[in-house]
The first five atom37 places (N, CA, C, CB, O) and aatype in JSON, in Angstrom:
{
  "aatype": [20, 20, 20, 20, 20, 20, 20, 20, 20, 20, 20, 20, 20, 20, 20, 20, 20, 20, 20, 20, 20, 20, 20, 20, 20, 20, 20, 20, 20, 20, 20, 20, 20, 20, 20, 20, 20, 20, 20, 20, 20, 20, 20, 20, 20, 20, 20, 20, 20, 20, 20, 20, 20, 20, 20, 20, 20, 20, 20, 20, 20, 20, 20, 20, 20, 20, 20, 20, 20, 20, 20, 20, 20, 20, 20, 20, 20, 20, 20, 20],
  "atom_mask": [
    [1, 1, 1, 1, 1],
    [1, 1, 1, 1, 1],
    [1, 1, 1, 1, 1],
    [1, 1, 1, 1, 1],
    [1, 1, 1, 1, 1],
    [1, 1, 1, 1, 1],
    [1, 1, 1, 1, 1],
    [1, 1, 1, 1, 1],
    [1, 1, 1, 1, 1],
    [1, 1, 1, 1, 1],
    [1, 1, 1, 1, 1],
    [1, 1, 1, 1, 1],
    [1, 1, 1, 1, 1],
    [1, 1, 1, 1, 1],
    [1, 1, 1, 1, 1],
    [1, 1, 1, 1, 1],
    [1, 1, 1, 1, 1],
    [1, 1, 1, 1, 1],
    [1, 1, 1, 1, 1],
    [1, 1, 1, 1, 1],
    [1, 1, 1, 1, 1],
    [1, 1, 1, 1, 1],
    [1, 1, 1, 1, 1],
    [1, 1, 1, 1, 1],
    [1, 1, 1, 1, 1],
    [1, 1, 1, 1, 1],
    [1, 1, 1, 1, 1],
    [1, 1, 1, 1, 1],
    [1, 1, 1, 1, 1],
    [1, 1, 1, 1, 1],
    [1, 1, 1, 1, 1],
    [1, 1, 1, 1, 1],
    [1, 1, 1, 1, 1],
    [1, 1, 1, 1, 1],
    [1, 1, 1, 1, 1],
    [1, 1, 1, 1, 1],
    [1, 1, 1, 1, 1],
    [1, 1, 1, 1, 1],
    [1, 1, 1, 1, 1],
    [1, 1, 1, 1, 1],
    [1, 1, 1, 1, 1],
    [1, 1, 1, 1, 1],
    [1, 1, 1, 1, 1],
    [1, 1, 1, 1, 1],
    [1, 1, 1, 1, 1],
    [1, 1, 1, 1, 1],
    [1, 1, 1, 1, 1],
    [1, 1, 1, 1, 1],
    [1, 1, 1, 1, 1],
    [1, 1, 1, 1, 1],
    [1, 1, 1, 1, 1],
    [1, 1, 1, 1, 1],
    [1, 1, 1, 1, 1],
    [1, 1, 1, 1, 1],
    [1, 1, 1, 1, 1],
    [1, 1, 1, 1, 1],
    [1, 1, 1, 1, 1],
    [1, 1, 1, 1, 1],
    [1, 1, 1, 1, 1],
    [1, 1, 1, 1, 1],
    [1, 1, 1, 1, 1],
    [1, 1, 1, 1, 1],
    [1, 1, 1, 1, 1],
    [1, 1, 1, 1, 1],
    [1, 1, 1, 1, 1],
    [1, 1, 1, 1, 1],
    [1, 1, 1, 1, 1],
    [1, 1, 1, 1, 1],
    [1, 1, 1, 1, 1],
    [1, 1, 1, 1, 1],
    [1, 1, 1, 1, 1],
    [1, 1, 1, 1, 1],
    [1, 1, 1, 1, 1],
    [1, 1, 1, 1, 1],
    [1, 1, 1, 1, 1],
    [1, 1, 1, 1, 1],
    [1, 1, 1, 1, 1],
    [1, 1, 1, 1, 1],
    [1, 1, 1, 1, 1],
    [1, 1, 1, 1, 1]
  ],
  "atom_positions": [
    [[-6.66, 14.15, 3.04], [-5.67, 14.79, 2.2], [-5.79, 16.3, 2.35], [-5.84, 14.36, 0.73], [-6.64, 16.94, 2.97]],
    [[-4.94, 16.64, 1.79], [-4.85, 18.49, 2.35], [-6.18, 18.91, 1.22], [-2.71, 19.7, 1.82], [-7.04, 19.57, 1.81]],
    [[-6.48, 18.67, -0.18], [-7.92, 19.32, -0.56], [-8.85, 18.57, 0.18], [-8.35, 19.27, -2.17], [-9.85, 18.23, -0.47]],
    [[-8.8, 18.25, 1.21], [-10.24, 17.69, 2.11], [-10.66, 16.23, 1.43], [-11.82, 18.95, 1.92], [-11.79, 15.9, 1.79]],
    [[-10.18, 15.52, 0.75], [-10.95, 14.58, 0.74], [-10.61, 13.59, 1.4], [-11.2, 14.29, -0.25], [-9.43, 13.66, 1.76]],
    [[-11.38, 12.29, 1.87], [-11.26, 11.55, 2.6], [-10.13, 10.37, 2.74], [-12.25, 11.3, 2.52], [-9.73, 10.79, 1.65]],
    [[-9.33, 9.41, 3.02], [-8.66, 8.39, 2.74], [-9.46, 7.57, 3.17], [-7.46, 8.3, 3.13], [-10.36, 7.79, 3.99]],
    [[-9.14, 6.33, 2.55], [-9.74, 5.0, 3.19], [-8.6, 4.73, 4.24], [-9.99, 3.6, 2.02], [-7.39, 4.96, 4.15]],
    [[-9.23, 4.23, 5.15], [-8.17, 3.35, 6.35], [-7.18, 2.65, 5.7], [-8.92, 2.12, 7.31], [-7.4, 1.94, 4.72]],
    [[-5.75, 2.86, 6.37], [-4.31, 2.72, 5.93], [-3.69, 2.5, 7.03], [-3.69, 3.84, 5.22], [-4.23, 2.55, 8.13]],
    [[-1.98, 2.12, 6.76], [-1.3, 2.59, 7.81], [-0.15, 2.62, 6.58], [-1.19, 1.65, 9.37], [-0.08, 1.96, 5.54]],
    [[1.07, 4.05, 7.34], [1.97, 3.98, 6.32], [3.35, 3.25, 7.11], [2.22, 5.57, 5.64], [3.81, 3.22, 8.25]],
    [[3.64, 2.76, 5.93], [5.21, 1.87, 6.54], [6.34, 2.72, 5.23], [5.13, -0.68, 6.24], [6.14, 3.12, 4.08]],
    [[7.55, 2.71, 6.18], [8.68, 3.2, 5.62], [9.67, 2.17, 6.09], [8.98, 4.67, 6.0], [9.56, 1.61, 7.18]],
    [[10.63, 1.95, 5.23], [11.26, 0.74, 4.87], [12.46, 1.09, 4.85], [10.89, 0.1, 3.7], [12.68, 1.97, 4.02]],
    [[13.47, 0.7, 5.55], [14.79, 0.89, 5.89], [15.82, -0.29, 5.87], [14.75, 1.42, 7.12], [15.59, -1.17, 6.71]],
    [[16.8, -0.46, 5.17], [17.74, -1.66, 5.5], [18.93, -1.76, 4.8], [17.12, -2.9, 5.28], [19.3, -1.2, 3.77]],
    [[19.29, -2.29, 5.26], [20.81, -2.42, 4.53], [21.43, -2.85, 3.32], [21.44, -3.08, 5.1], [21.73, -4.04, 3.2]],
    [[21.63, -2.14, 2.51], [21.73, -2.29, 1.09], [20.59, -1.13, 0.15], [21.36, -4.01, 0.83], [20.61, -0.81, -1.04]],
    [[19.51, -0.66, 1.44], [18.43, -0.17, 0.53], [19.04, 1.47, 0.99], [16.47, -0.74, 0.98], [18.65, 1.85, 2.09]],
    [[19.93, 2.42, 0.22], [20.49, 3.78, 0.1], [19.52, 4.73, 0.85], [20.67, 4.22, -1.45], [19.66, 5.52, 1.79]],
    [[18.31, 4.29, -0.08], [17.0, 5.62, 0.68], [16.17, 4.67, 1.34], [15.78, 6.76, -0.61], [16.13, 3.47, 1.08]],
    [[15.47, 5.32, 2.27], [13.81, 4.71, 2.42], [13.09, 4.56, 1.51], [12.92, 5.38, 3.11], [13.1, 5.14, 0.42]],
    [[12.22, 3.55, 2.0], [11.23, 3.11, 1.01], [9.9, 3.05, 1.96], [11.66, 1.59, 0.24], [9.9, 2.34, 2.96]],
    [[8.31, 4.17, 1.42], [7.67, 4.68, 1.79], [6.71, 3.84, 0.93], [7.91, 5.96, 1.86], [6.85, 3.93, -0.29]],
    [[6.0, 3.24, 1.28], [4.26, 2.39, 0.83], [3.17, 2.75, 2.14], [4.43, 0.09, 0.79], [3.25, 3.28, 3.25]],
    [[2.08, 2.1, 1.27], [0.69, 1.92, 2.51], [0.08, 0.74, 2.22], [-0.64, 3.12, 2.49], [0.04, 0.13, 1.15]],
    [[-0.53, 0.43, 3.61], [-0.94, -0.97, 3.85], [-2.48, -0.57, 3.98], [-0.18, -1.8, 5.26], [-2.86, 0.08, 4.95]],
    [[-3.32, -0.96, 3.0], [-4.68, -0.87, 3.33], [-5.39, -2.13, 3.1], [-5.31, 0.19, 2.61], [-4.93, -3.04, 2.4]],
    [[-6.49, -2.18, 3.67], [-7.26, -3.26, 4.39], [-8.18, -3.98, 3.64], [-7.96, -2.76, 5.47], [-9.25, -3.36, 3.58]],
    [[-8.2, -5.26, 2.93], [-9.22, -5.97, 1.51], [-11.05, -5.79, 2.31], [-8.63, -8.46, 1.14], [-12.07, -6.04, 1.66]],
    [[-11.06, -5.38, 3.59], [-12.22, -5.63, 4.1], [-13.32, -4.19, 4.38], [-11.83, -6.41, 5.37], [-14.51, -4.01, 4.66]],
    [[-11.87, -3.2, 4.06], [-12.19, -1.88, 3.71], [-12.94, -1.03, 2.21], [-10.97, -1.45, 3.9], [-12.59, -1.2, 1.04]],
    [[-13.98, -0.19, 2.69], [-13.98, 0.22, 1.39], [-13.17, 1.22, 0.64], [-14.99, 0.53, 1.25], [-13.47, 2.41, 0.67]],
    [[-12.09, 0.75, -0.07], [-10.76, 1.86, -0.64], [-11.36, 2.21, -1.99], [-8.93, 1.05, -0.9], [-10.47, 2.78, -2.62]],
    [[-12.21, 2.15, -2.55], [-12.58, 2.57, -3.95], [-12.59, 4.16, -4.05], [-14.06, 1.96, -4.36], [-12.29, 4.45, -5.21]],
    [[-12.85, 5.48, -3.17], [-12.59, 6.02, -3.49], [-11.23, 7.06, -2.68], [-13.62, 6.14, -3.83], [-11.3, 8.25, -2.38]],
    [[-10.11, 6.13, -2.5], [-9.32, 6.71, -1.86], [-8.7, 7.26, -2.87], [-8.67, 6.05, -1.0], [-8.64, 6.7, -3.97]],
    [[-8.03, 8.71, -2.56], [-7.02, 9.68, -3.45], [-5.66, 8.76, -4.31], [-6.22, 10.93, -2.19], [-5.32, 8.97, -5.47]],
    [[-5.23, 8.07, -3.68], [-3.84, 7.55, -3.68], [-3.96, 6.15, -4.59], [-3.26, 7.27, -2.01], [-3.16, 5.79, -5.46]],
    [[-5.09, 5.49, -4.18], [-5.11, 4.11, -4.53], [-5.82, 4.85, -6.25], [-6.28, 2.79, -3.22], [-5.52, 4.5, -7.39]],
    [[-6.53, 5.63, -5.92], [-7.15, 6.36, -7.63], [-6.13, 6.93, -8.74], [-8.16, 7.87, -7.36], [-6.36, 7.17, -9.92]],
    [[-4.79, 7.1, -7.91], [-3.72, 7.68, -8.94], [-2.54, 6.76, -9.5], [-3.0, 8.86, -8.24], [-1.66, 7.05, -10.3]],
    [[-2.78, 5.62, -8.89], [-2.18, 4.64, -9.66], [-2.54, 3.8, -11.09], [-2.09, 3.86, -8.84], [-3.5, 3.04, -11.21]],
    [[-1.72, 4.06, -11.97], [-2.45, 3.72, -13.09], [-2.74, 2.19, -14.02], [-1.89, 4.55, -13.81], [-3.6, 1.82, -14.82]],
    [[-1.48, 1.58, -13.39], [-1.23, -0.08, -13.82], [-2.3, -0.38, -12.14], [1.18, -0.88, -13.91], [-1.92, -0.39, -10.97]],
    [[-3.7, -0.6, -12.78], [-4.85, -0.92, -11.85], [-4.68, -2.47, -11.21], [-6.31, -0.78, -12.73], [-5.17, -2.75, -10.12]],
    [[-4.17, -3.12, -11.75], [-3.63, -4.59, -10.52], [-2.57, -4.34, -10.5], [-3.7, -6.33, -10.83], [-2.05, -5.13, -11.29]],
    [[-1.26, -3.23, -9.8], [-0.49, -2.99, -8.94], [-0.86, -2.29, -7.6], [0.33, -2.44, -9.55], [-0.09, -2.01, -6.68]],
    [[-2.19, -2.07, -7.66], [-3.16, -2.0, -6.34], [-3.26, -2.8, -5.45], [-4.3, -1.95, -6.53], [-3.33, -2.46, -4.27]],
    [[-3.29, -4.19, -5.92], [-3.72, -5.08, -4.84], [-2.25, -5.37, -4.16], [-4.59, -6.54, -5.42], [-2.38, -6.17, -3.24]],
    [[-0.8, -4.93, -4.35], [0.44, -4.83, -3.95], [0.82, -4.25, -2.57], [1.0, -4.17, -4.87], [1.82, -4.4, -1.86]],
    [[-0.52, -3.4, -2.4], [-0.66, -2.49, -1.19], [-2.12, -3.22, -0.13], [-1.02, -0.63, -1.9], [-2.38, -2.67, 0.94]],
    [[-2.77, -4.19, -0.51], [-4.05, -4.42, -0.07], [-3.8, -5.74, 1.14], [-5.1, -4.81, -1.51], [-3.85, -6.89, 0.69]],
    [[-3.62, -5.63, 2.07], [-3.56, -6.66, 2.73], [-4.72, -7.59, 3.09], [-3.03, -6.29, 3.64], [-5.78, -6.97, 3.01]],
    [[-4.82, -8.5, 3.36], [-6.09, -9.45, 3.07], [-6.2, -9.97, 4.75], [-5.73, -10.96, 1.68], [-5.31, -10.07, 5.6]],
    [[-7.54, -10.21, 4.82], [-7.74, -10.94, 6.34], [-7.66, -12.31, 5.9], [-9.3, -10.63, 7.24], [-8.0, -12.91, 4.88]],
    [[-7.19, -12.58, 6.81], [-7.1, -14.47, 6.89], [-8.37, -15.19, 7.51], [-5.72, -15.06, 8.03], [-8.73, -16.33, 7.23]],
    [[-8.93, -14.4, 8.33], [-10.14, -14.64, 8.93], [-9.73, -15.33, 10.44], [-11.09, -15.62, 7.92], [-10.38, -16.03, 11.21]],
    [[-8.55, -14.87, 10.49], [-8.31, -15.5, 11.82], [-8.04, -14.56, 13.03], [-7.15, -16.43, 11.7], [-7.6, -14.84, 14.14]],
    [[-8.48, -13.23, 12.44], [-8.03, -12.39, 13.0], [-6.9, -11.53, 13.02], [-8.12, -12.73, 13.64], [-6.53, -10.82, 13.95]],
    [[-6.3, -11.68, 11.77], [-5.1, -11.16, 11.21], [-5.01, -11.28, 9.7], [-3.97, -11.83, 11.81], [-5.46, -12.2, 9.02]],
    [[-4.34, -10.19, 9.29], [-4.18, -9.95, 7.93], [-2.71, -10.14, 7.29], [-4.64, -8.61, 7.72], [-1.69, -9.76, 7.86]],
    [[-2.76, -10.86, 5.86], [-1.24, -10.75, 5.39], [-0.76, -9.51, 4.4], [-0.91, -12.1, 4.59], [-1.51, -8.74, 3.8]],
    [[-0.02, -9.51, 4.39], [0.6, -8.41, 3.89], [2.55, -8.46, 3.26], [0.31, -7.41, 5.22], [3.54, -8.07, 3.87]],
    [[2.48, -8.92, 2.28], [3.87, -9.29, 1.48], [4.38, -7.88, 1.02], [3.62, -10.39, 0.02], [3.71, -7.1, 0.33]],
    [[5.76, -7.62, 1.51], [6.45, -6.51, 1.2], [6.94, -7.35, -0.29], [7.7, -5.93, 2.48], [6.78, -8.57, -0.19]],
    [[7.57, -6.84, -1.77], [8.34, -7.27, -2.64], [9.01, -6.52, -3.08], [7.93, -7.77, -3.4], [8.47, -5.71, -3.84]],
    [[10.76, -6.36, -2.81], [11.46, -5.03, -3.48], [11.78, -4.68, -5.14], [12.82, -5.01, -2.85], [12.38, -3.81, -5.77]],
    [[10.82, -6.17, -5.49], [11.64, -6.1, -7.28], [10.86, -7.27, -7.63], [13.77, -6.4, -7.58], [10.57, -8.11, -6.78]],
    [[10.39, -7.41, -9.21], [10.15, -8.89, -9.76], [8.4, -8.21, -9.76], [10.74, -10.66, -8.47], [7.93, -7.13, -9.4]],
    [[7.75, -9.61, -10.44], [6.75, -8.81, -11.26], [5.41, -8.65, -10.16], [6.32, -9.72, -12.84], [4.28, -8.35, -10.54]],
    [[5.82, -8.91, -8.66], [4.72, -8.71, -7.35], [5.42, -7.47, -6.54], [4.58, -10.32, -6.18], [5.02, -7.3, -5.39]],
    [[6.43, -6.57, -7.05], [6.97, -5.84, -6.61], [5.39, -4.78, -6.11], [8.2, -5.43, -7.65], [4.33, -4.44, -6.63]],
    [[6.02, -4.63, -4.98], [4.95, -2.89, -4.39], [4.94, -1.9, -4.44], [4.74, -2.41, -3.42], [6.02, -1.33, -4.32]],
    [[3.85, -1.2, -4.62], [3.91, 0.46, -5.11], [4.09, 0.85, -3.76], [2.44, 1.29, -5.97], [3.41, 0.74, -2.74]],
    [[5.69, 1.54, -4.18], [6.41, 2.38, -3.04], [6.43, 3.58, -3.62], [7.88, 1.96, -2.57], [6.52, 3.74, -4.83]],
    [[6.33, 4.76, -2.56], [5.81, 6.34, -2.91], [7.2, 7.29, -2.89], [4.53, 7.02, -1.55], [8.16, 7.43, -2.14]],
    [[6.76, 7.82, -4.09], [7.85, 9.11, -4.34], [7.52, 10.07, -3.36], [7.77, 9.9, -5.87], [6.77, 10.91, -3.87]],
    [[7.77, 10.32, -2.09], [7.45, 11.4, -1.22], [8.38, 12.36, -1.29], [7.3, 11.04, 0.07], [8.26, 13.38, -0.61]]
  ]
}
């Protein structure tokens, strides 16, 4: 982050489609990662709308990861 502190491993996705006016800006970080003291994941305040952004390994060598635009598994998408 620009005051120097660290992020946990992420990747950012921006979300584009038809019907959706603006982009829609989230991050995908990793359940196998340690994110406890990332900047971003610390400023969210409803603390299980965290795991909305946490993608999970399957153990198969791939991780899932559910986008939701609305309803009560909806994802914290960023005011940039």
């Amino acid at each position: 982050m620009r005051d120097g502190r660290l992020q946990a491993p992420h990747i950012s996705i921006w979300i584009a489609a038809r019907g959706i006016n603006i982009g829609l800006s989230t991050r995908l970080y990793f359940d196998d990662e340690d994110n406890s003291a990332d900047p971003l994941l610390g400023r969210i305040e409803q603390r299980p709308r965290v795991d909305t952004l946490v993608a999970k390994n399957t153990g198969q060598g791939t991780y899932r990861f559910d986008i939701h635009l609305s309803g009560s598994s909806e994802t914290v998408f960023l005011d940039l």
